[in-house]
C-alpha positions in Angstrom: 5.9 -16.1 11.7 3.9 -14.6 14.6 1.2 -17.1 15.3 -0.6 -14.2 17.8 -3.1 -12.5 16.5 -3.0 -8.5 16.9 -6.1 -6.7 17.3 -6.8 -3.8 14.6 -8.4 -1.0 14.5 -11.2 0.4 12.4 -9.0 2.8 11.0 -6.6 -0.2 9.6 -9.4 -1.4 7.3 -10.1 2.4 6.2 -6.3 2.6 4.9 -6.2 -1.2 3.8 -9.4 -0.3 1.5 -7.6 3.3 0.2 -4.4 0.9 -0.7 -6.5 -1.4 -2.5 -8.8 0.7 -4.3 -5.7 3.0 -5.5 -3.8 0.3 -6.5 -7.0 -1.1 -8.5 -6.4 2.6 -10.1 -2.6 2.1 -10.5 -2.9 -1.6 -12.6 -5.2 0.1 -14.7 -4.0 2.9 -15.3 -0.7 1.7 -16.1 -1.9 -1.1 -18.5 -3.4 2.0 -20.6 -0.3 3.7 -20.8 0.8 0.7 -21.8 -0.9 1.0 -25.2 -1.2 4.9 -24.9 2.2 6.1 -23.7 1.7 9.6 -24.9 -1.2 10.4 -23.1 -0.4 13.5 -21.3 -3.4 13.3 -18.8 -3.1 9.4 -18.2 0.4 9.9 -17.2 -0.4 12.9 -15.2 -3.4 10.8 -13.1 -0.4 8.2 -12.6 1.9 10.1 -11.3 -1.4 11.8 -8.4 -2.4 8.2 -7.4 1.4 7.1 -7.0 1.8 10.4 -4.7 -1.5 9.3 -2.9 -0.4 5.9 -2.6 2.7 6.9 -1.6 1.1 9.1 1.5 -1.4 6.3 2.4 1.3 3.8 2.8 3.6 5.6 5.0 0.5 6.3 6.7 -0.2 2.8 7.3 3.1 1.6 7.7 3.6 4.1 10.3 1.0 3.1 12.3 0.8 -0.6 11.8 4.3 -2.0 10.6 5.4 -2.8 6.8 3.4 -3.6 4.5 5.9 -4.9 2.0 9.6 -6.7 2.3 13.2 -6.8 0.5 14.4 -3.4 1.3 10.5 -1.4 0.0 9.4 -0.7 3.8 11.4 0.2 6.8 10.5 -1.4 10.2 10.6 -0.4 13.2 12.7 -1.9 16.5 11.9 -4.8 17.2 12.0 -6.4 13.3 8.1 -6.0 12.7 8.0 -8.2 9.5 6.6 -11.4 11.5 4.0 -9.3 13.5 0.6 -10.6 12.0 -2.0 -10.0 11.0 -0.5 -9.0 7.5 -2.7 -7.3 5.0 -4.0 -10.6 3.6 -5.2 -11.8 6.5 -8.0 -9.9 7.5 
């Protein structure tokens, strides 16, 4: 684990707090469709957040390293996994 600290950007904390509030979105949405599976418009707003999520991590990512580990994110040369600070962190 990288003990130095790496200076972010405003920007980082824009895209941290889109992943977080979409994700907030995502739990809740797919605890409903837990209990309503056939609800057409649920599943549809699923399916638009995980696309948006999908965009704002790759965003992220691209700019600041992986976000998650075990084959979900790719990283760049050198390994970036151990350069902090990681999205808990901050």
């Amino acid at each position: 684990m990288s003990d130095v600290k790496q200076q972010v950007d405003e920007r980082y904390y824009q895209l941290l707090h889109q992943l977080q509030a979409i994700d907030f979105v995502l739990v809740e949405l797919n605890l409903y469709l837990d209990t309503h599976p056939n609800d057409f418009e649920a599943l549809q707003q699923y399916n638009h957040h995980v696309q948006e999520r999908w965009k704002i991590a790759q965003e992220m990512e691209g700019m600041y390293g992986p976000l998650m580990h075990f084959g979900h994110s790719y990283s760049g040369y050198p390994w970036q996994w151990n350069n902090a600070p990681w999205p808990w962190q901050v």
